[in-house]
VEXDREN-2710 file (C-alpha; in Angstrom, 1 decimal):
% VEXDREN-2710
k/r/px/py/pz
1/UNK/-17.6/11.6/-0.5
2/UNK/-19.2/9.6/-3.4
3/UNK/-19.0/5.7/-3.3
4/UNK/-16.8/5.6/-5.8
5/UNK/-14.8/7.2/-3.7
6/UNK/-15.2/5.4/-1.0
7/UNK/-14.9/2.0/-3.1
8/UNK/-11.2/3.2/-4.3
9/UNK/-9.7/4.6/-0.5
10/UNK/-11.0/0.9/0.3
11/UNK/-9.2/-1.4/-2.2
12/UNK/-6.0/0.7/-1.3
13/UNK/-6.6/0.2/2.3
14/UNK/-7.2/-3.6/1.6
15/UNK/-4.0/-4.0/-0.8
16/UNK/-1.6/-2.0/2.2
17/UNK/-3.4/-5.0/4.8
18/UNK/-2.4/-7.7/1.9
19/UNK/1.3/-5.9/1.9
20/UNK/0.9/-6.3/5.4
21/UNK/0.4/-9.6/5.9
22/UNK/2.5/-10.9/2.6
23/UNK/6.0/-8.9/4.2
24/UNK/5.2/-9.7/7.5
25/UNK/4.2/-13.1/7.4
26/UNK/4.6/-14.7/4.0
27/UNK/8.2/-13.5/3.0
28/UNK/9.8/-16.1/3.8
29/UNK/7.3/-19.1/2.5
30/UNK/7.2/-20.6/-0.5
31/UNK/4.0/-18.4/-1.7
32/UNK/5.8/-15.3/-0.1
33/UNK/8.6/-16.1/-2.7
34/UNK/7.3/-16.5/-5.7
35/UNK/5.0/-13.7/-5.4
36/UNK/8.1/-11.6/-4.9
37/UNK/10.3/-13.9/-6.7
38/UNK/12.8/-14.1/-4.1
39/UNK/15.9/-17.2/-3.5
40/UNK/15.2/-18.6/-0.3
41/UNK/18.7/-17.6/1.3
42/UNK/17.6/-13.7/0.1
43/UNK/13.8/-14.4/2.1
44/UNK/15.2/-15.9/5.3
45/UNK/18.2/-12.7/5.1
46/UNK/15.8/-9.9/4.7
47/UNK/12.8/-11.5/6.9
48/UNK/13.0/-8.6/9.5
49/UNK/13.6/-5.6/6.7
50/UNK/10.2/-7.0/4.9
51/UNK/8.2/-7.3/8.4
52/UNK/9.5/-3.9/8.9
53/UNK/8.4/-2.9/5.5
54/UNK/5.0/-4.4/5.8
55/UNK/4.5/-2.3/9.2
56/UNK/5.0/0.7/7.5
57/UNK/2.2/-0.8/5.0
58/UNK/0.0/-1.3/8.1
59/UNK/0.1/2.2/8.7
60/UNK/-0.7/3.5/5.6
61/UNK/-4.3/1.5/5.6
62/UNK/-4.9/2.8/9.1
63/UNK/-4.3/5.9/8.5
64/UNK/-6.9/5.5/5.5
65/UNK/-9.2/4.0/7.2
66/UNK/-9.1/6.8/9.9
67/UNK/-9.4/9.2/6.9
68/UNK/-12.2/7.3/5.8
69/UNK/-14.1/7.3/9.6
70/UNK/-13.1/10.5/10.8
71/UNK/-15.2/13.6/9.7
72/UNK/-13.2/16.4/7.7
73/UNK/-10.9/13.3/7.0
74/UNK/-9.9/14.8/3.4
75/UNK/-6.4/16.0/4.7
76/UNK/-5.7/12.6/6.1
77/UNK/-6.8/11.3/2.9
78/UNK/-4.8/13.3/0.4
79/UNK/-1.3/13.1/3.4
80/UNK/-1.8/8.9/3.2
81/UNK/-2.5/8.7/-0.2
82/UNK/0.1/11.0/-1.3
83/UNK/2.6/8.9/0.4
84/UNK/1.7/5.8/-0.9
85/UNK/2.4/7.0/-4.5
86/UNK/5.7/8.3/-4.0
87/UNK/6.2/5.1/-2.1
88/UNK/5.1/3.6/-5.8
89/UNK/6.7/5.6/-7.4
90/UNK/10.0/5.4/-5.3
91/UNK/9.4/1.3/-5.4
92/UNK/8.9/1.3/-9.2
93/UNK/12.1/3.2/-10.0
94/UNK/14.6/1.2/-7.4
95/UNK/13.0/-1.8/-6.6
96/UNK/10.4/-3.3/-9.3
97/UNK/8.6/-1.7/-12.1
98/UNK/5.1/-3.6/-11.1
99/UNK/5.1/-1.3/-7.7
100/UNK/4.1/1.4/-10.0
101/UNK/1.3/-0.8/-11.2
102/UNK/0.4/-2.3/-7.9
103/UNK/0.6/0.4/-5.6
104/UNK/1.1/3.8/-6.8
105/UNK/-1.4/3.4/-9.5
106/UNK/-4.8/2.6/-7.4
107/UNK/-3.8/5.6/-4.8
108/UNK/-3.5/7.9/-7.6
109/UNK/-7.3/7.2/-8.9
110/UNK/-8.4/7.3/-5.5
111/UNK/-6.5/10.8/-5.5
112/UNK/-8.1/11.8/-8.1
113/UNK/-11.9/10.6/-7.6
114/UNK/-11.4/12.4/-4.3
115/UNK/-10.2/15.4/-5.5
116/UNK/-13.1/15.9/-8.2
117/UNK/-15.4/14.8/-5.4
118/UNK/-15.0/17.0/-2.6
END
């Protein structure tokens, strides 16, 4: 796997901790609100569904990071990273159009890079 590579799987891993820790422990803060521009009644409501939410994030970077570690890891690669953009793409068509941007966008050039790497 070229560093490129490597770079790219990494800031996506390091964005899904960020996720992580913004949903599961921001949310309901004033910086967890305006970086998701949420009403403080709407944070403290859906507290638990964002924690879940960032869980889910959690798992996505470990299961990158085992890709990365773990020899012949290109399946796990391709499995985590294709989740994560239909999880961008899902996000950007019900939720926000940023997601696309912000999520799905990095995975799919780290697709890609591994792809026409391997």
């Amino acid at each position: 796997m070229s560093i490129l590579t490597t770079i790219a799987i990494s800031i996506v891993i390091i964005l899904h901790v960020l996720f992580l820790v913004l949903e599961m422990f921001f949310w309901n803060t004033l910086f967890g609100r305006k970086t998701f521009g949420l009403k403080e009644d709407y944070a403290r409501q859906s507290a638990t569904l964002a924690a879940n939410q960032g869980l889910y994030n959690g798992f996505l970077a470990a299961g990158l990071l085992w890709g990365l570690v773990s020899t012949g890891g290109f399946d796990a690669l391709i499995f985590f990273l294709s989740c994560i953009i239909i999880a961008g793409i899902y996000g950007a068509l019900t939720a926000k159009r940023s997601i696309l941007f912000l999520q799905a966008l990095p995975a799919a050039i780290a697709m890609a890079l591994l792809i026409l790497n391997n």
